[in-house]
C-alpha positions in Angstrom: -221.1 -1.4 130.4 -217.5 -0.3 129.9 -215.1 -1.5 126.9 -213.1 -3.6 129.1 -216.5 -5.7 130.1 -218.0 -5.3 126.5 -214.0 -6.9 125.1 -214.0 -9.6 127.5 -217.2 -10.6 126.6 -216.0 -11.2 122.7 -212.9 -12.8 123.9 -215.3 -15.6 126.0 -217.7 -15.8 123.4 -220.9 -14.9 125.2 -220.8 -12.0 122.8 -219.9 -12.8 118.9 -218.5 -9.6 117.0 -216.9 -9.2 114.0 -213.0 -7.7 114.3 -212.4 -4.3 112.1 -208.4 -3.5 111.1 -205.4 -4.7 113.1 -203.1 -2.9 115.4 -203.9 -2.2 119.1 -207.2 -1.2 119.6 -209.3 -3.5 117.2 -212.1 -2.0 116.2 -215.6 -4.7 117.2 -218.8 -4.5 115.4 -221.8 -6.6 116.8 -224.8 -7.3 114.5 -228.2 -6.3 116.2 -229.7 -9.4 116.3 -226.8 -10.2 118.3 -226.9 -7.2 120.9 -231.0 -8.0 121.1 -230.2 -11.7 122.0 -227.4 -10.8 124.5 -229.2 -8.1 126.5 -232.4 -10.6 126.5 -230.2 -13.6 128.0 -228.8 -10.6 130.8 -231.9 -10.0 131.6 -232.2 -6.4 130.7 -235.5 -6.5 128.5 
């Protein structure tokens, strides 16, 4: 999965991150619980 995808995700909410620093490029952190819940409801394990 690319940035853009992984970004677009966050911005619909399917994916919840937390937003590090300001400027350009935020910087997203995603819990694990989080990325073991979203790869489940994709189908991927």
């Amino acid at each position: 999965m690319s940035q853009t995808f992984i970004r677009s995700e966050i911005r619909s909410g399917e994916l919840r991150a937390v937003a590090l620093g300001r400027g350009k490029k935020r910087v997203f952190r995603i819990r694990f619980r989080e990325a073991q819940r979203y790869v489940r409801q994709l189908g991927f394990i």
